[in-house]
C-alpha positions as CSV (number, residue, x, y, z in Angstrom):
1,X,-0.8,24.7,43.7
2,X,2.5,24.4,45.6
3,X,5.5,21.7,45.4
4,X,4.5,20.1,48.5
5,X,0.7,19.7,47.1
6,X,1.4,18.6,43.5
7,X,4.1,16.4,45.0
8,X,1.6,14.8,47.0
9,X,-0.6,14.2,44.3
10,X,2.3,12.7,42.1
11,X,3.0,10.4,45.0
12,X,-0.6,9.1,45.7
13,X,-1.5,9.2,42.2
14,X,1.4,6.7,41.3
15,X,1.2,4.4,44.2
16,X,-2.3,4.0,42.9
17,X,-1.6,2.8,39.3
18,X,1.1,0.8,40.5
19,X,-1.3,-1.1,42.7
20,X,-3.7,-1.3,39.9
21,X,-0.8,-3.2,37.4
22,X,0.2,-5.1,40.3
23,X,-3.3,-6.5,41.0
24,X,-3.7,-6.7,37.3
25,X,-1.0,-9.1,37.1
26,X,-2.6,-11.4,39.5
27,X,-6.0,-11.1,38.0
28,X,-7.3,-9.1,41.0
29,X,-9.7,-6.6,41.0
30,X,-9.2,-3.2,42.8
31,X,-12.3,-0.5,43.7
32,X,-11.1,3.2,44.2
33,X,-13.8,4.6,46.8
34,X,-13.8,8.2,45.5
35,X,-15.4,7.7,42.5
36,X,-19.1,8.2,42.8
37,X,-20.3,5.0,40.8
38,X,-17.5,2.4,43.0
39,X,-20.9,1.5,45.0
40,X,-22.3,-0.6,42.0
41,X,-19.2,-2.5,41.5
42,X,-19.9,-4.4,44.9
43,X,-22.1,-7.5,45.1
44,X,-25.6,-6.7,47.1
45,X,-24.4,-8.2,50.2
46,X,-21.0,-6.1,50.5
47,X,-22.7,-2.5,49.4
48,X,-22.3,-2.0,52.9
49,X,-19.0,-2.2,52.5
50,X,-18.5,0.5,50.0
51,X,-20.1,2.5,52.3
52,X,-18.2,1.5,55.1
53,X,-14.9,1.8,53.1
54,X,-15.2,5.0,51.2
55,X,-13.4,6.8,53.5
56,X,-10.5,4.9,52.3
57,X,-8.6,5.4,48.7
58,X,-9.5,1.9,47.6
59,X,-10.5,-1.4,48.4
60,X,-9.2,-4.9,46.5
61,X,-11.5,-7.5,47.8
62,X,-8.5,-10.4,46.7
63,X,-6.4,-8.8,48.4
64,X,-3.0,-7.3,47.1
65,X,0.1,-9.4,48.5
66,X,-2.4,-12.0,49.9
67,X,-5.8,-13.3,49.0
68,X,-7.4,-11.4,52.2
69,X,-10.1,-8.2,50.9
70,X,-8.1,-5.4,52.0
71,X,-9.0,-1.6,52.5
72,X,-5.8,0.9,51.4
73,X,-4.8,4.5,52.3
74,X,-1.8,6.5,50.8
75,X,-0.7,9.3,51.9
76,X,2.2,11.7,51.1
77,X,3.4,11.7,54.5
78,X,6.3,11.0,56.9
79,X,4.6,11.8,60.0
80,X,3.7,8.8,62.5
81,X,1.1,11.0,63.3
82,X,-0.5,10.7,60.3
83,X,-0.3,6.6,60.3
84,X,-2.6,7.4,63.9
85,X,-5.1,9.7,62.2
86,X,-5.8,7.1,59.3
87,X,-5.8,4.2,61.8
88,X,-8.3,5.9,64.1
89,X,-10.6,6.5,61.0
90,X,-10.5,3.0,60.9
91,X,-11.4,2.6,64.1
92,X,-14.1,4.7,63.6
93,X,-15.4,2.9,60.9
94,X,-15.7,-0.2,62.9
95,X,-17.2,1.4,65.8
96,X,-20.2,2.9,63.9
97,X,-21.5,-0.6,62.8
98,X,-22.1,-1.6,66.6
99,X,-24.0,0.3,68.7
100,X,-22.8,-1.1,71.9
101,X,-19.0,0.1,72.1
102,X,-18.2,-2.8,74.3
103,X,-18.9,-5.2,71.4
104,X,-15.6,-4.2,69.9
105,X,-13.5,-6.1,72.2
106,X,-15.8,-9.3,72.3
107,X,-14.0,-12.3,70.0
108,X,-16.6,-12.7,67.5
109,X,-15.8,-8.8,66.9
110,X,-12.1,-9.4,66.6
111,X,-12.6,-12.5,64.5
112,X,-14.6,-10.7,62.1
113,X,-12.1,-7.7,61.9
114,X,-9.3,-9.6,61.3
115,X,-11.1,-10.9,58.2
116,X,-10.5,-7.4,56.5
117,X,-6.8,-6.6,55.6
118,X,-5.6,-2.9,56.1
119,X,-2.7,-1.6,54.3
120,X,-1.2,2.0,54.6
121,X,1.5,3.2,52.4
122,X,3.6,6.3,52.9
123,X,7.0,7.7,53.4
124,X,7.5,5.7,56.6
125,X,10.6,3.7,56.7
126,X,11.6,0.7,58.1
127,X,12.7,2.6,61.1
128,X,9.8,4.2,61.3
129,X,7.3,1.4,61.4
130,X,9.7,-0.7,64.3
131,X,8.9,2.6,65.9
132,X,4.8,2.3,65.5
133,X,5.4,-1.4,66.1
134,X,7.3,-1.2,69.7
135,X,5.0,1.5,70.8
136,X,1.2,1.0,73.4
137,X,-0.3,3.9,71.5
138,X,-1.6,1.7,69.5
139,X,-2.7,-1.3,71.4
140,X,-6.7,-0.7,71.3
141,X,-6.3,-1.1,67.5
142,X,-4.2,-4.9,67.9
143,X,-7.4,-6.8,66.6
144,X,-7.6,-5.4,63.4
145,X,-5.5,-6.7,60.6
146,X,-2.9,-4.1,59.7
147,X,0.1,-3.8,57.3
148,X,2.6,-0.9,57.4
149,X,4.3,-1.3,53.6
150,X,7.6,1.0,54.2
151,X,8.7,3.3,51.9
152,X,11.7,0.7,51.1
153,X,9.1,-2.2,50.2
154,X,7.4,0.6,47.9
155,X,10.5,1.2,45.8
156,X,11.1,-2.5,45.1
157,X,7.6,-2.6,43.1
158,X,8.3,1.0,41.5
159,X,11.6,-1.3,40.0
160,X,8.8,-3.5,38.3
161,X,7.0,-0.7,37.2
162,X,9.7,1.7,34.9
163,X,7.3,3.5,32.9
164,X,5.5,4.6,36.5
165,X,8.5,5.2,38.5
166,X,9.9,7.7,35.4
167,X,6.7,10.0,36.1
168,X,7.1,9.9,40.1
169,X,10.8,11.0,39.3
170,X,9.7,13.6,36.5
171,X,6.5,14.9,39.0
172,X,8.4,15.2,42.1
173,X,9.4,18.7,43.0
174,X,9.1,18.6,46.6
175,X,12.7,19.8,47.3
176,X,12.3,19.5,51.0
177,X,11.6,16.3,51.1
178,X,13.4,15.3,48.3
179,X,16.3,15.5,50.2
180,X,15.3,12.9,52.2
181,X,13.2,10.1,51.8
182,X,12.3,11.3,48.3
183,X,16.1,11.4,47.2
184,X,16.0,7.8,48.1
185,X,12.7,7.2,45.9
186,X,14.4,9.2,42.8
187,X,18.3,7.4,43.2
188,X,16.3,4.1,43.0
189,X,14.0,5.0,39.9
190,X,16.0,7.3,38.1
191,X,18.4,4.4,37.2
192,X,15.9,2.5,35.4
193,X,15.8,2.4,31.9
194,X,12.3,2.0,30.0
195,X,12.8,-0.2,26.8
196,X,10.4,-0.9,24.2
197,X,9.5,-4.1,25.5
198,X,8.2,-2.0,28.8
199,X,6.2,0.3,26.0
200,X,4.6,-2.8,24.8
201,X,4.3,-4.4,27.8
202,X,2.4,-0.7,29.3
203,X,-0.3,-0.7,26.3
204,X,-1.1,-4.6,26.5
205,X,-2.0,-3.1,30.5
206,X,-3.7,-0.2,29.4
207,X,-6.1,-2.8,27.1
208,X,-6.4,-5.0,30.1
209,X,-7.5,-1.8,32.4
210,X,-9.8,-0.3,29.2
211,X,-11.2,-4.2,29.0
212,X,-12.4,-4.2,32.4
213,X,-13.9,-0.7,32.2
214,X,-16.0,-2.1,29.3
215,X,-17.2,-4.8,31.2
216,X,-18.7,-2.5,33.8
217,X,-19.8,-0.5,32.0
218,X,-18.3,2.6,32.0
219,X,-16.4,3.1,29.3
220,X,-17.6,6.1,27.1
221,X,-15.7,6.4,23.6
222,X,-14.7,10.0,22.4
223,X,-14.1,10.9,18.4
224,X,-12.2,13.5,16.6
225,X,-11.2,14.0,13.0
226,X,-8.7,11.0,12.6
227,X,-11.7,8.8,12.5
228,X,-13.1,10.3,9.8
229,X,-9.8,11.2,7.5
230,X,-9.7,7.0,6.0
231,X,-13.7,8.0,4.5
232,X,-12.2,11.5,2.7
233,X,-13.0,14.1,5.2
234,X,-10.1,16.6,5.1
235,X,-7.8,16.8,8.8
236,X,-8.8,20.2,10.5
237,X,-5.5,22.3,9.1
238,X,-6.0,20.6,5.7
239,X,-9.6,21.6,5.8
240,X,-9.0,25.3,7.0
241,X,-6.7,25.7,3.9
242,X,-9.2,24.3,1.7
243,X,-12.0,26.7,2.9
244,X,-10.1,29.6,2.3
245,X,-9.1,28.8,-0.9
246,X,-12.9,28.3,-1.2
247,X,-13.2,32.1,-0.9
248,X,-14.4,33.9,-4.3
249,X,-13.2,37.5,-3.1
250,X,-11.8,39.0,-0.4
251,X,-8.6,36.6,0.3
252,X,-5.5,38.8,1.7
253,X,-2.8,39.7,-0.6
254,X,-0.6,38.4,1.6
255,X,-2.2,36.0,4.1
256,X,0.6,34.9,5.8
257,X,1.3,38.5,7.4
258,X,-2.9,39.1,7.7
259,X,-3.6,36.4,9.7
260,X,-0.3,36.9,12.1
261,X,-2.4,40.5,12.8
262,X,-6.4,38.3,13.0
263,X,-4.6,35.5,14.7
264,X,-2.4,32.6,13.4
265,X,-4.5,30.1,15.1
266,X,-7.1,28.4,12.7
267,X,-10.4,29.3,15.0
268,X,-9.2,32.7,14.4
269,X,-8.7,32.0,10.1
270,X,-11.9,29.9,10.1
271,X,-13.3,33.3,11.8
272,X,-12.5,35.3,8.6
273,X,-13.5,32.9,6.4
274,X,-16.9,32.3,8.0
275,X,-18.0,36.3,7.4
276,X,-16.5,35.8,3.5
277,X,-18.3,32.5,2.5
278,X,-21.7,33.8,4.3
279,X,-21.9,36.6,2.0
280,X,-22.4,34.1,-0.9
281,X,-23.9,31.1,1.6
282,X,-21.4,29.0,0.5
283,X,-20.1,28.7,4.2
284,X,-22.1,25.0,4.9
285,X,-21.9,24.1,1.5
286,X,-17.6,24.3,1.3
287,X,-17.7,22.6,5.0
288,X,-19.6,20.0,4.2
289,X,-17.6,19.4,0.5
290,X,-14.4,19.3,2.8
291,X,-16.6,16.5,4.7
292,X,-17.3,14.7,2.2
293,X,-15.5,15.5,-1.4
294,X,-13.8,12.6,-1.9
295,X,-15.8,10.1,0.3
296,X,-17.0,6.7,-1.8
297,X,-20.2,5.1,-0.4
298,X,-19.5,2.0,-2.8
299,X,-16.1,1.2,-0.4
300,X,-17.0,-0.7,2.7
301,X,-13.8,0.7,4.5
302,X,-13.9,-2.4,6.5
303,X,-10.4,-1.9,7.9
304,X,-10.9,1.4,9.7
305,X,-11.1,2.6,13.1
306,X,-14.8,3.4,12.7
307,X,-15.5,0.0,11.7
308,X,-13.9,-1.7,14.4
309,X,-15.5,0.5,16.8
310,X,-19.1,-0.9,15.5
311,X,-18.2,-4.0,16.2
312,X,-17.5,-3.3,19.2
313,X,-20.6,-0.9,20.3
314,X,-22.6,-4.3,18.6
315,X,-24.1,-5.7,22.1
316,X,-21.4,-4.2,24.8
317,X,-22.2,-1.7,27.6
318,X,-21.0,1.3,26.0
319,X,-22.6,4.0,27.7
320,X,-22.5,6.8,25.0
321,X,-20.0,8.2,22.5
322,X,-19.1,11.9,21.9
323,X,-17.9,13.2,18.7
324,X,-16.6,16.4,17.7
325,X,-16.9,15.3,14.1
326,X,-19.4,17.3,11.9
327,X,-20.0,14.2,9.7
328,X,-22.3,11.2,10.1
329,X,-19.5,8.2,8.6
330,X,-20.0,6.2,12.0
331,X,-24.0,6.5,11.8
332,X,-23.7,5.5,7.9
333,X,-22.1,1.9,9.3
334,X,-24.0,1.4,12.3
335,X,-26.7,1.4,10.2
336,X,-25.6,-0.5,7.5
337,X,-25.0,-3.0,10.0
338,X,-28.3,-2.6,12.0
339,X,-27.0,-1.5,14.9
340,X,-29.1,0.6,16.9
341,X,-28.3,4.2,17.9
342,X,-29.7,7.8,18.7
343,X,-28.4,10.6,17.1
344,X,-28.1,13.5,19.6
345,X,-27.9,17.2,18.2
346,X,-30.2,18.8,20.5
347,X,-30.9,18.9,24.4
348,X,-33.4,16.1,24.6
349,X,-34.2,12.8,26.3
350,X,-33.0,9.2,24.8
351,X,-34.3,6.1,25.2
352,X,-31.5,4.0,28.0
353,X,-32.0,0.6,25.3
354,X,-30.1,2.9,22.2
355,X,-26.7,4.5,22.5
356,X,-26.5,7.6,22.2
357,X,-24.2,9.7,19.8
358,X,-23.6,13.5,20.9
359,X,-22.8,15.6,18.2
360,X,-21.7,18.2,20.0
361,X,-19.3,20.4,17.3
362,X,-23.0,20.3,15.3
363,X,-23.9,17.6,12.8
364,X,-24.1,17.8,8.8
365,X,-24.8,14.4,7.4
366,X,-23.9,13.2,3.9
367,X,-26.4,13.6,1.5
368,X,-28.0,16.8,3.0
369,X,-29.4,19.4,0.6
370,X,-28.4,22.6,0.3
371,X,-31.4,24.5,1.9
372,X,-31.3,22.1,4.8
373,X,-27.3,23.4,4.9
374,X,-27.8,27.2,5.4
375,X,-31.0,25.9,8.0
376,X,-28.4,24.0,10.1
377,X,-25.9,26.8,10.2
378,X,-26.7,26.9,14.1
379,X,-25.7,23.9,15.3
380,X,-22.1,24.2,13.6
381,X,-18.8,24.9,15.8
382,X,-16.4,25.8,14.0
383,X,-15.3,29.5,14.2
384,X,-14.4,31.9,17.0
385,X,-17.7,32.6,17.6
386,X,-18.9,29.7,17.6
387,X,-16.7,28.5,20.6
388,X,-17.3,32.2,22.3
389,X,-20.9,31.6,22.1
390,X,-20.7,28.0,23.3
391,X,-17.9,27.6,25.8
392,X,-18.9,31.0,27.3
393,X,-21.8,28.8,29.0
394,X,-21.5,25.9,31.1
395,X,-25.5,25.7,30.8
396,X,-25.3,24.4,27.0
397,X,-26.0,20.9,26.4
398,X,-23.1,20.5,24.9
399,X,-21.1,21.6,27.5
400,X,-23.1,19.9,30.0
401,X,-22.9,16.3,28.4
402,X,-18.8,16.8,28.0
403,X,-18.8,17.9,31.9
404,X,-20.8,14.9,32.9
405,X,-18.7,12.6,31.0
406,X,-15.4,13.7,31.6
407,X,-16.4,13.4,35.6
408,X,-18.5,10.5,36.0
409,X,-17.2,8.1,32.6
410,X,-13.9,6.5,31.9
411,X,-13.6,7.8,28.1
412,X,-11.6,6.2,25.4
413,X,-10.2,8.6,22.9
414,X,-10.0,7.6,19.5
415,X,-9.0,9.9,16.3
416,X,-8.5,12.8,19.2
417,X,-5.4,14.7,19.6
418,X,-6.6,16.1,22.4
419,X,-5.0,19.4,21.6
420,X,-8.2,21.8,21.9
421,X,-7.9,24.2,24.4
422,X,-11.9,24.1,25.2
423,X,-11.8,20.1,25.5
424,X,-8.7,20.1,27.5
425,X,-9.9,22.9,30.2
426,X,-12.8,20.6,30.8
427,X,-10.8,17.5,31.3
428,X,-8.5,19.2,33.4
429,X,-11.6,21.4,35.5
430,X,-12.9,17.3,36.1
431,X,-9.9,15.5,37.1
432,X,-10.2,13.4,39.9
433,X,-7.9,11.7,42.1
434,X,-6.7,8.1,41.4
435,X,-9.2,8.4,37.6
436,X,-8.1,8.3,34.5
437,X,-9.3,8.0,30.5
438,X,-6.9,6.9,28.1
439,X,-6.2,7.8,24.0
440,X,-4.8,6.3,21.3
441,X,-2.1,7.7,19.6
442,X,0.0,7.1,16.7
443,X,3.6,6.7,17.4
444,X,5.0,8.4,14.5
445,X,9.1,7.2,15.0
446,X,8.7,9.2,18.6
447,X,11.6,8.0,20.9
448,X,10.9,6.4,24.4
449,X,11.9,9.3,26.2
450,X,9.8,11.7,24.2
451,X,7.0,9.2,25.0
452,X,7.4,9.3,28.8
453,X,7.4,12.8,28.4
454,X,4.5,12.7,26.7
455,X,2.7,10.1,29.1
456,X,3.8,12.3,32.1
457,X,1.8,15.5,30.2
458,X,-1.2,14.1,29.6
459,X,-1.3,12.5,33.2
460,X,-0.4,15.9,34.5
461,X,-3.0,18.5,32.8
462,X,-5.7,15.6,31.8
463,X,-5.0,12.1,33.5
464,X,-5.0,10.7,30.4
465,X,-3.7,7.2,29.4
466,X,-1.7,7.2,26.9
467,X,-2.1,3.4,24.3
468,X,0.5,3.9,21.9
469,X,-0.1,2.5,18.3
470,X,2.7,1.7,16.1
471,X,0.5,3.0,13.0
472,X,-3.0,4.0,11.8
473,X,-3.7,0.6,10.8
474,X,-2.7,-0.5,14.5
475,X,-5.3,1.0,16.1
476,X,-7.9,-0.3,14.3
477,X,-6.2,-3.7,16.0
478,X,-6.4,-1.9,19.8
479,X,-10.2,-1.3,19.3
480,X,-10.3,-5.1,18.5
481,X,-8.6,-6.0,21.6
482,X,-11.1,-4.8,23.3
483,X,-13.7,-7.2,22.5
């Protein structure tokens, strides 16, 4: 991908969440047209609409500056010609719904079409639009509602929006045109300074956004280990260490300099110690004490992030969670609390009235036996092999149902670091323009500007949100903001 292109992209992509936080400050709503499911955000009698608009990046039926429904387009562009193309793909639009062409200049056409705002945002300047303004070019379009936001316009709401204007500065490497109109863009932004209160001020958003994606119900909610750590299971490096020192005979003499030649990665040291513990099959049985060792099924953990995220599957349009966690701690309170689930371990249908719970690392619930254990030894992920085996085909299940969800979902990551390569090439193979899942992480003292680095990474390779918590304990708290 080229400057120009991932310049482009920086551009749109920005404009877009800014217009999201700006609406979100007025309590409007705004529909991006590319996503497959926008259709079943509209009311009956405007799914025409959707259909009519989805040529278009999005549509905000209260408007944006005023309370009149408006249709937008961005584009990375300084061309007028450009403006002409979009404007004609309006016209378009309108023409198609009329069979007779000569409807289109009758006044209960132009009275209608003035009802529907249209708003284009580019790299056009003031200059620019007096240009498009003072020219007939465009006098068969002079019924329909349009604004022209210049690029000067745009930079006064970046102002409001640090955190946003700090990844359009960070993103653009156009040089081209960053020695013009773009130069102007990064003078204005590059002066801002994000404070904490801007941090805070970006999660309470993020909530606000996650909040309304629960409401329509698509919001799926993603796991990994840090769930699980506050019951006793062991943290993935923790748990690699502990398996190894599991092994009876046939640890290195020196394992430091061993593994640098196998790999230094822990797939590659899990690898090694898979082969050693099978020869005894003690392989499940050392997994699933690093599962479950210290765990205390007396304690009713009520504090944790697993717990608030029961309370918040009790009754709400969830539409399924995926877990990369072997262990069953968020079945053991979903059913201590009769809420109703379907375990998923397998490629097989589920009833639409129970959530489902993909297990798709494998699944090795407490209390197992041990014969049961060396039987399940199939559905475990864990070693080189494993992911070889699994990752190698897009055709799994497993695979499948991450594909799916990472395209069609909004997905909230909780206890996920996000760091696996296999989970991260899928989220970056389904990214989609002006979409975006968000993550809760832990702070841990990191500085603002190591966060907007941060931010602008995960937007970059994943479009992923990031909700910064000040602590574990905190984001126990976020999930209960969500309810």
């Amino acid at each position: 991908m080229n400057d120009a292109i991932k310049s482009g992209i920086a551009f749109e992509e920005s404009i877009m969440t800014i217009l999201k936080l700006y609406c979100l400050d007025r309590n409007k709503k705004i529909v991006i047209l590319n996503n497959v499911d926008s259709y079943r955000y509209f009311d009956l009698h405007e799914r025409k609409n959707y259909y009519n608009y989805s040529h278009f990046d999005a549509y905000a039926p209260d408007g944006v500056f005023d309370d009149m429904p408006t249709i937008i387009e961005i584009k990375y562009s300084k061309k007028i010609t450009s403006f002409k193309e979009s404007l004609e793909k309006l016209y378009n639009v309108y023409r198609h719904n009329f069979s007779d062409i000569n409807h289109m200049m009758r006044k209960s056409f132009t009275r209608d079409a003035r009802k529907i705002k249209f708003i284009y945002i580019s790299l056009l300047d003031r200059d620019d639009v007096k240009k498009i303004e003072s020219t007939n070019e465009i006098y068969k379009y002079e019924y329909l509602n349009i604004q022209i936001l210049p690029i000067e316009e745009v930079i006064e709401i970046l102002q409001k929006y640090p955190i946003e204007a700090s990844r359009l500065n960070d993103l653009i490497s156009d040089e081209k045109k960053a020695k013009n109109i773009l130069k102007e863009i990064n003078t204005s932004t590059s002066e801002l300074e994000t404070t904490e209160e801007d941090i805070i001020c970006k999660k309470n958003k993020n909530i606000e956004l996650l909040k309304e994606k629960l409401h329509n119900g698509e919001l799926s909610i993603v796991l990994g280990t840090g769930v699980s750590i506050p019951f006793g299971a062991l943290s993935w490096n923790k748990l690699v260490d502990y398996m190894y020192e599991a092994i009876e005979s046939g640890k290195f003499d020196n394992a430091n300099n061993a593994f640098s030649k196998i790999g230094n990665d822990n797939l590659s040291k899990v690898q090694y110690i898979k082969l050693e513990l099978l020869k005894n099959k003690q392989y499940l049985k050392t997994l699933y004490n690093g599962l479950y060792n210290s765990y205390n099924n007396n304690y009713p953990y009520n504090n944790t992030s697993l717990y608030a995220l029961a309370n918040l599957i009790n009754g709400r349009k969830i539409r399924k969670i995926i877990t990369y966690n072997y262990d069953n701690y968020l079945e053991i309170i979903l059913k201590n609390r009769k809420i109703e689930y379907l375990l998923m371990v397998s490629n097989e249908n589920y009833y639409k009235n129970f959530l489902p719970i993909y297990h798709v690392h494998g699944y090795l619930p407490y209390g197992v036996k041990d014969k049961e254990m060396i039987d399940g030894a199939d559905t475990i992920v864990l070693s080189e092999d494993d992911y070889f085996k699994l990752y190698n085909n897009s055709n799994h299940w497993q695979v499948a149902i991450q594909l799916q969800s990472f395209k069609d979902d909004v997905c909230l990551f909780i206890g996920n670091s996000v760091t696996d390569y296999n989970e991260k090439r899928i989220l970056n193979y389904t990214k989609q323009k002006f979409k975006c899942h968000f993550a809760i992480f832990v702070r841990d003292n990191l500085s603002i500007q190591d966060i907007l680095k941060i931010n602008n990474y995960y937007l970059e390779i994943c479009n992923i949100e990031i909700i910064w918590a000040d602590s574990i304990a905190d984001i126990s708290k976020i999930i209960k903001m969500l309810a």
